[in-house]
C-alpha positions, 0 to 999 in steps of 0.5 A: 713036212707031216700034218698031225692033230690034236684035241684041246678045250673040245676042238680039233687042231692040224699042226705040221712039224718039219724036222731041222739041225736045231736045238729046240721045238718052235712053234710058230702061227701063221697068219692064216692061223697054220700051226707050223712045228720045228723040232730037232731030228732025234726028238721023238715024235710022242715028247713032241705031240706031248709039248705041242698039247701042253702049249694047247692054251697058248696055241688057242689064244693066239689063234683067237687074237689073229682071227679078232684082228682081222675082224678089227677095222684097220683104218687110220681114223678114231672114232665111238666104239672103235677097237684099238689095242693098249698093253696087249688087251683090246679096248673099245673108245669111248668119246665123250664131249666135255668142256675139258680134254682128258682120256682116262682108261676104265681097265675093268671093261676094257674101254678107253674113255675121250673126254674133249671139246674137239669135235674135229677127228684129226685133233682127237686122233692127236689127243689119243696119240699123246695119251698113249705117248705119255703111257709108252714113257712110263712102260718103256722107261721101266721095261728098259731098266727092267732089261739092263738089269738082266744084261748088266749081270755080265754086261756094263751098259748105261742107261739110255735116252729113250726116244719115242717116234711113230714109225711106219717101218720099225718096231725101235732103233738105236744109236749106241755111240749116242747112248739112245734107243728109239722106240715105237709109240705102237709098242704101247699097244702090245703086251709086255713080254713083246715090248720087252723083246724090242728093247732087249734087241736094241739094247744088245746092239750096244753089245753087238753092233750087227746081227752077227751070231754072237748078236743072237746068241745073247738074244737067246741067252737072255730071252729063249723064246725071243723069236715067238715074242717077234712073230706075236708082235708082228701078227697082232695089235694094230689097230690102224691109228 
């Protein structure tokens, strides 16, 4: 592994680029902000600094994302001016007390207005858990038939029951024999290309039971930047709640 540099926007990046028996350059950041290359053995070295340059925003925003997540406050409590994450944007909460419950977002300033009469955190803390399953219905509803239509070229799948859990461990789950997927409620917090990463997965499974290589070869097929989805999706959006 080498360490090289480039410039974008004005600042100084370190990148490292290890050589593999692959077909593409990845690029992956890690947590601590690391910009780790992979690229083929006889990819030369200037189409390879010339790739990483180019991909100089999307290097730059991610970067920026991971350190504003550790500067969020990750507890599991909501509460005024909190940061929480909502199709892949940061938002502040706003609780207003009304004599009515309602949460409706102002998209333009990034804020998530609480109106209730609950004064107890745990309650509101269930109000903002049911808006935001309300929301995952409809996104995930339409990512899904979003997917099947991308698989459904070549493949025959139907239309599954969509199920949504808030799970510790897992971004979604399937049971094909049952025709259902499980998704994650917090996927509702990331952007779309990474909810649309965790329901194409499952839904190969209805292809492909196991995570056999014929399994990641349609992955790839379908979405070829699957893998960056997945590290984008671990390392960003938690918010706690």
């Amino acid at each position: 592994m080498k360490e090289y540099k480039f410039i974008y926007n004005n600042t100084e990046y370190k990148y490292y680029l290890v050589r593999k028996n692959i077909k593409h350059i990845n690029i992956r950041i890690s947590k601590d902000c690391n910009i780790n290359i992979s690229a083929p053995y006889k990819v030369s070295f200037d189409f390879i600094n010339s790739f990483v340059i180019s991909k100089g925003e999307w290097i730059e925003n991610n970067i920026s994302d991971i350190k504003r997540i550790k500067n969020i406050k990750q507890d599991n409590n909501i509460y005024e001016n909190k940061k929480v994450y909502f199709i892949g944007e940061l938002y502040t909460i706003n609780i207003l007390k009304c004599k009515y419950n309602s949460i409706f977002c102002d998209y333009n300033n990034k804020v998530i207005n609480i109106c209730t009469y609950y004064n107890d955190n745990q309650k509101i803390k269930e109000l903002y858990l049911k808006w935001l399953n309300e929301n995952a219905k409809i996104f995930f509803y339409k990512l899904t038939k979003d997917m099947l239509k991308l698989l459904n070229n070549e493949y025959n799948i139907k239309f599954p029951e969509i199920k949504i859990r808030n799970m510790k461990t897992r971004w979604g789950s399937c049971t094909p024999s049952k025709n259902s997927i499980r998704l994650n409620i917090q996927l509702i917090k990331a952007d779309i290309k990474c909810i649309e990463q965790v329901i194409l997965h499952e839904l190969v499974h209805f292809i492909q039971a196991n995570h056999s290589k014929d399994f990641y070869n349609i992955m790839e097929k379908y979405m070829p930047d699957y893998k960056l989805r997945k590290e984008r999706l671990e390392n960003n959006y938690k918010d706690g709640i």
